[in-house]
Each structure stands twice: as structure tokens, then as C-alpha cells.
PyMOL CGO cylinders between C-alpha atoms (Angstrom):
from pymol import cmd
from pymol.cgo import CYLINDER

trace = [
    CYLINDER, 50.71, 54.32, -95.51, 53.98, 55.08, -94.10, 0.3, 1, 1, 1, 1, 1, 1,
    CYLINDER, 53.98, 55.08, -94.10, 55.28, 52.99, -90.71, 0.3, 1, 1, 1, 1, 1, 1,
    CYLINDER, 55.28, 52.99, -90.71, 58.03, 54.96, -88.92, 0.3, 1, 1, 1, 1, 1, 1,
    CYLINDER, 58.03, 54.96, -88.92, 60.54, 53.03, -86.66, 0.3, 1, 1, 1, 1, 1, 1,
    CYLINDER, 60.54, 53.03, -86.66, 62.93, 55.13, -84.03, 0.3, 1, 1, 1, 1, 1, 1,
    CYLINDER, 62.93, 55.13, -84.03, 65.50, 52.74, -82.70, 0.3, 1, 1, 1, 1, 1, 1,
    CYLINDER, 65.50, 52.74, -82.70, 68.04, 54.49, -80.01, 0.3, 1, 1, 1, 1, 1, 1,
    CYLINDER, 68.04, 54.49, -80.01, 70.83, 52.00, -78.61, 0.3, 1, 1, 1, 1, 1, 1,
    CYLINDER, 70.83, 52.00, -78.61, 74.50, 52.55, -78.08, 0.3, 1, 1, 1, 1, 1, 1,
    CYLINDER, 74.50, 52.55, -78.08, 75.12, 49.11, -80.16, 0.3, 1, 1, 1, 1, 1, 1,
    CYLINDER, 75.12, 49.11, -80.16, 72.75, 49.69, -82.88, 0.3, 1, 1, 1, 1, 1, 1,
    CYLINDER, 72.75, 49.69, -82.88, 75.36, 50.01, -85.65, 0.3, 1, 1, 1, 1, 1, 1,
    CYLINDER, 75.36, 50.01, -85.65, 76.73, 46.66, -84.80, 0.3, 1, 1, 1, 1, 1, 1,
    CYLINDER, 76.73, 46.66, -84.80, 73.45, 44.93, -84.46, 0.3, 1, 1, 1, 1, 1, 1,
    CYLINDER, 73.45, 44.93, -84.46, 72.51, 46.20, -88.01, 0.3, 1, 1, 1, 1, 1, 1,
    CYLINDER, 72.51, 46.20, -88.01, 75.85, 44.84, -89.16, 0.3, 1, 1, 1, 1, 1, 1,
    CYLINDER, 75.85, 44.84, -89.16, 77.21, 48.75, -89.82, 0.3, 1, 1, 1, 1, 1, 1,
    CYLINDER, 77.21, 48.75, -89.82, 81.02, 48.73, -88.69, 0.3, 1, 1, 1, 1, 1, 1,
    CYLINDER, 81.02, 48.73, -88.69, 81.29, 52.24, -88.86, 0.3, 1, 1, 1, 1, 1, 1,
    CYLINDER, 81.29, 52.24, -88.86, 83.46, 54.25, -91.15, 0.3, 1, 1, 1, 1, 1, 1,
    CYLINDER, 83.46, 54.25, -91.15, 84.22, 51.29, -92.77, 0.3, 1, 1, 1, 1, 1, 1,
    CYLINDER, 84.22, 51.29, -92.77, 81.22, 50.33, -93.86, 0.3, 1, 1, 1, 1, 1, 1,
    CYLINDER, 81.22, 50.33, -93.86, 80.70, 49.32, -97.54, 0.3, 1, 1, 1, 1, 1, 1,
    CYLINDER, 80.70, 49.32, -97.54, 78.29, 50.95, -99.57, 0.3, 1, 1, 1, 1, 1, 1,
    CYLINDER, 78.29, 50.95, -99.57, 76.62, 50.06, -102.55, 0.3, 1, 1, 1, 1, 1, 1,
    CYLINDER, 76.62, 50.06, -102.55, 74.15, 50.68, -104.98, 0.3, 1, 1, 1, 1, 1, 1,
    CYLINDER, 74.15, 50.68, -104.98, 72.15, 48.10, -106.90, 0.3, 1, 1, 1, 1, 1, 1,
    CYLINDER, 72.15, 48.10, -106.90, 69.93, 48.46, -109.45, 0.3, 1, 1, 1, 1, 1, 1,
    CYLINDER, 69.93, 48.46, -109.45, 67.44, 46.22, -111.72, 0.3, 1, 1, 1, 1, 1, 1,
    CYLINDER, 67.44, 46.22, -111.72, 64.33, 46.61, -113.13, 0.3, 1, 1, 1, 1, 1, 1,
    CYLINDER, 64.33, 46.61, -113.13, 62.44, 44.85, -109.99, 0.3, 1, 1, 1, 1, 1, 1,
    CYLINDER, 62.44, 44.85, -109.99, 63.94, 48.29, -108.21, 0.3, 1, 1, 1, 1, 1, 1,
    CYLINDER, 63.94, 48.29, -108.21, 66.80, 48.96, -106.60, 0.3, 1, 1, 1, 1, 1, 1,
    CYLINDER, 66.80, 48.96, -106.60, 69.27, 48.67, -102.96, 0.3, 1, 1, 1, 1, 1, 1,
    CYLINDER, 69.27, 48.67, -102.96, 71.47, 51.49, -101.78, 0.3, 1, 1, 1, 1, 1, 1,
    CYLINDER, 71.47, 51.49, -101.78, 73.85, 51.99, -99.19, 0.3, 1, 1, 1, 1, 1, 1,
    CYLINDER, 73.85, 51.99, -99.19, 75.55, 55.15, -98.66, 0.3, 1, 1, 1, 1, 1, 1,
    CYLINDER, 75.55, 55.15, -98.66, 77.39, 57.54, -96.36, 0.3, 1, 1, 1, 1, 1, 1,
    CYLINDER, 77.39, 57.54, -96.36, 75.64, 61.41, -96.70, 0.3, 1, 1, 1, 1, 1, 1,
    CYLINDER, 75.64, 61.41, -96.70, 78.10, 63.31, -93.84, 0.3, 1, 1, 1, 1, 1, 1,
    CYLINDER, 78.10, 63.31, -93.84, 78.78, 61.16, -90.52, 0.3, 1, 1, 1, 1, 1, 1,
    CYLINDER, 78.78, 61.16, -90.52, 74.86, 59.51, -91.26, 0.3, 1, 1, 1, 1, 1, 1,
    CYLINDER, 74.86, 59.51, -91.26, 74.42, 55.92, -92.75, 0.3, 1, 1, 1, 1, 1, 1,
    CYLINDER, 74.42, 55.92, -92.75, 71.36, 55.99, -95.63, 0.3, 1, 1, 1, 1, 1, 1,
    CYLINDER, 71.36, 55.99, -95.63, 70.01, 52.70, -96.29, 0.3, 1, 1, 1, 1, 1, 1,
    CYLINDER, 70.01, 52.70, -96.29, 67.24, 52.62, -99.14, 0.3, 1, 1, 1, 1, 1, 1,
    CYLINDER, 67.24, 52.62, -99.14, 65.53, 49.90, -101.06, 0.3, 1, 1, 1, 1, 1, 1,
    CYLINDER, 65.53, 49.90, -101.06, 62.43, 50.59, -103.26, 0.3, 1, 1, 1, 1, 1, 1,
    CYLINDER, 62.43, 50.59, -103.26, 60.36, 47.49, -104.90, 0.3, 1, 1, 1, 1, 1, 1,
    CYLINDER, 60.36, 47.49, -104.90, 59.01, 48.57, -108.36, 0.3, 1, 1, 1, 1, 1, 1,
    CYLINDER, 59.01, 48.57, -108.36, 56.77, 45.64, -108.26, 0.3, 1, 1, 1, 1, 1, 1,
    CYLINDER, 56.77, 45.64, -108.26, 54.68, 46.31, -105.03, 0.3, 1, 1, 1, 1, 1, 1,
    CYLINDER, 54.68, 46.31, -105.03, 55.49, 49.56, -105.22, 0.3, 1, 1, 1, 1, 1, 1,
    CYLINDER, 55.49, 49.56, -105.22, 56.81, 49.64, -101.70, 0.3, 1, 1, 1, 1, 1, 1,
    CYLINDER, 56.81, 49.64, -101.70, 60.06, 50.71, -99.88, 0.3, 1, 1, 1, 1, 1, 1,
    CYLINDER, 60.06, 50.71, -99.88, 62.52, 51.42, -96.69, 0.3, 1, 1, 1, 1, 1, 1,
    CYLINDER, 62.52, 51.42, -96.69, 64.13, 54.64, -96.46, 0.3, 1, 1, 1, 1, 1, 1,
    CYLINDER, 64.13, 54.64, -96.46, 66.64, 54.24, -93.28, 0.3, 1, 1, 1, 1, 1, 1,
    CYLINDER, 66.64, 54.24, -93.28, 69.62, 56.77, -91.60, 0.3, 1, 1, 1, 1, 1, 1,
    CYLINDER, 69.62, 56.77, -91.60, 71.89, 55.36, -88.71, 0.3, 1, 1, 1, 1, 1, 1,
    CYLINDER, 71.89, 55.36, -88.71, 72.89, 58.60, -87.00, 0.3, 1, 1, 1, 1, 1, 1,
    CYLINDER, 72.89, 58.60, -87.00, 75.98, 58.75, -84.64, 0.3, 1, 1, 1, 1, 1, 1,
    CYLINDER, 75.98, 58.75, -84.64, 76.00, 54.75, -84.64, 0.3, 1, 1, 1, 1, 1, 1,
    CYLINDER, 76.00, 54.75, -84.64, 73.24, 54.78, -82.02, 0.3, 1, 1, 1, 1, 1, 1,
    CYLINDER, 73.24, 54.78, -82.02, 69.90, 56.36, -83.83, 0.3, 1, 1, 1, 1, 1, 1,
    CYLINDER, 69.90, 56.36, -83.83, 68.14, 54.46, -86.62, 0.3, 1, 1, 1, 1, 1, 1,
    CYLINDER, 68.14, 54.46, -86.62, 65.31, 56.19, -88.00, 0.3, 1, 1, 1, 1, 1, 1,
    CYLINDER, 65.31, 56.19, -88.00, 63.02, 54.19, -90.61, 0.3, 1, 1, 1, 1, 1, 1,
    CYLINDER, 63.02, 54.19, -90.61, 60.17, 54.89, -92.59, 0.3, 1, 1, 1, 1, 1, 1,
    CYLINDER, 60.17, 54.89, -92.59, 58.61, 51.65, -94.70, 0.3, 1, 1, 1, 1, 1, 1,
    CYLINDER, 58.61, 51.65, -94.70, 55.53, 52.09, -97.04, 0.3, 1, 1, 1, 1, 1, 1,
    CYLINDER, 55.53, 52.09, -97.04, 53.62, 51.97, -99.43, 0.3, 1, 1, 1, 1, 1, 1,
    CYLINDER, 53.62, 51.97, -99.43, 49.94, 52.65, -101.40, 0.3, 1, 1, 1, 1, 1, 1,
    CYLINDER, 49.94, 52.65, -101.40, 50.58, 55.69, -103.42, 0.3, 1, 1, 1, 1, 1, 1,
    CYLINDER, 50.58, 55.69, -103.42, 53.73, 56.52, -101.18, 0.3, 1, 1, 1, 1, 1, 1,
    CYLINDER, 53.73, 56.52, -101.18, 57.04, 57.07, -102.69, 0.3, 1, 1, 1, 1, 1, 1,
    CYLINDER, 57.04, 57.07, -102.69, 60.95, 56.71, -102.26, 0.3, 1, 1, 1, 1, 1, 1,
    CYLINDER, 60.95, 56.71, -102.26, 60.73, 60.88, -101.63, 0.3, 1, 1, 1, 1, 1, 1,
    CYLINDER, 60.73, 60.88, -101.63, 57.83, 60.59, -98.91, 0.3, 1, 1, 1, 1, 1, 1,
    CYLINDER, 57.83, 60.59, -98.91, 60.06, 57.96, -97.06, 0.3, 1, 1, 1, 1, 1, 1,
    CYLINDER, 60.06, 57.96, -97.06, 62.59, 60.49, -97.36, 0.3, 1, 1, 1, 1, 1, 1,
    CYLINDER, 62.59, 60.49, -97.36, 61.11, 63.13, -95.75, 0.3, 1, 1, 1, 1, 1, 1,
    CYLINDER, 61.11, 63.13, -95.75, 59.47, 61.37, -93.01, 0.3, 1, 1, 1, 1, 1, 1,
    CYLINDER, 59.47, 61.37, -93.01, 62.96, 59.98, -91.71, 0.3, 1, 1, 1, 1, 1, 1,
    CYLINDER, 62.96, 59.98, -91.71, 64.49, 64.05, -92.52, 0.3, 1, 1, 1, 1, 1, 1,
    CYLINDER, 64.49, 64.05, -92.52, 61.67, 65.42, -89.85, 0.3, 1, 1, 1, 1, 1, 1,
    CYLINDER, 61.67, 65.42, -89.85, 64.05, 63.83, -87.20, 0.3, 1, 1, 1, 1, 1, 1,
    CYLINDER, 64.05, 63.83, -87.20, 66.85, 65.44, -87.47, 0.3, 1, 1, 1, 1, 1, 1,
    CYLINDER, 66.85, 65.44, -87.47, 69.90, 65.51, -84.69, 0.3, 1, 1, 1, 1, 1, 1,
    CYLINDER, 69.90, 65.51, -84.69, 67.96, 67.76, -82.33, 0.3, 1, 1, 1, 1, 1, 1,
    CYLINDER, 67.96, 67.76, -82.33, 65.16, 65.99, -82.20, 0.3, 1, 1, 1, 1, 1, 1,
    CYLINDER, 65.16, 65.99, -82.20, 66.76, 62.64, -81.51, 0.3, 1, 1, 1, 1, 1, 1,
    CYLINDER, 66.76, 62.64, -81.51, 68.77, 64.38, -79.28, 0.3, 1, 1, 1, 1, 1, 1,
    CYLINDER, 68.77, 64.38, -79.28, 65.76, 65.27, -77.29, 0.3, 1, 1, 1, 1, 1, 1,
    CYLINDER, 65.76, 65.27, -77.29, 64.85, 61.56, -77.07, 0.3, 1, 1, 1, 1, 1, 1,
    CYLINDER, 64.85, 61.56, -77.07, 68.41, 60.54, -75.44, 0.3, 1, 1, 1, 1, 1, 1,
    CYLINDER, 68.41, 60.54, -75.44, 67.89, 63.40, -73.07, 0.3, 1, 1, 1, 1, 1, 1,
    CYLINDER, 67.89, 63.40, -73.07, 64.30, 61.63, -72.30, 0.3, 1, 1, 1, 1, 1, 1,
    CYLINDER, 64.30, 61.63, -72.30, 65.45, 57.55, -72.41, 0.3, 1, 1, 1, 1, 1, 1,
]
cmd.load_cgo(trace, "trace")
């Protein structure tokens, strides 16, 4: 199962706690899974797997006002999340300011 979340606000970044270009990133890992934060381009990526329950995030803050998140689970993995958040790329989200 894969649940996908599209949030669209002009303070998203802050109310996710993202300040931006200086945002830290980070990657931690164990062997319960691992947390990563990281800048790919001008796009946040936010991803956290659980090797336990075998379920994850995969997140991208996009021009500090799109998040798009895809949480799952049940046979899903870290590369499914993926690629459900990549199907919405700028365009697309562009299309849903144009429509909000």
C-alpha cells in the first residue's frame, strides 16, 4: 500500500521546520533502518525507511511551498516511494497552483 500526501502552502517550509537553504541535512543509519535529509537541486528529500515493519516516508519540499509524500508499506519499498513522489514533478504541481 502506498498513501500519497500533496501539501501546497506558501509557509510549508517553515511549518515543517525547513529554513531554506540553510537547512541541515543528515543521514542516519542503524540496523533498525535509517533517516535522511538532503538537498537534490533547489528540492528538499526527506526519507526514513523502518527495517523492522518494513515501512517508510519518501518526502520532497519543492520551491518551499509543495510537499509531496508517499508512506507505505506491505511488500512496498524505499524505490516505490520514490517513484510515486517523482510522478509529480514541477509541471504537474504547477498545474495544481494554477487550479488552488
Amino acid at each position: 500500500r502506498i498513501s500519497l500526501q500533496i501539501l501546497y502552502s506558501r509557509t510549508i517550509a517553515e511549518t515543517l521546520g525547513f529554513g531554506g537553504t540553510g537547512t541541515s541535512e543528515y543521514d542516519r543509519e542503524s540496523t533498525d533502518g535509517y533517516a535522511r535529509r538532503t538537498r537534490v537541486d533547489s528540492a528538499i528529500i526527506v526519507e526514513e525507511w523502518d527495517n523492522a515493519s518494513q515501512t517508510g516516508t519518501y518526502g520532497r519540499l519543492v520551491e518551499d511551498r509543495f510537499y509531496v509524500k508517499a508512506s507505505g508499506g506491505g511488500g512496498i519499498s524505499i524505490q516505490d516511494l520514490r517513484a510515486a513522489v517523482e510522478l509529480f514533478g514541477k509541471e504537474t504541481l504547477a498545474q495544481f497552483e494554477a487550479e488552488s
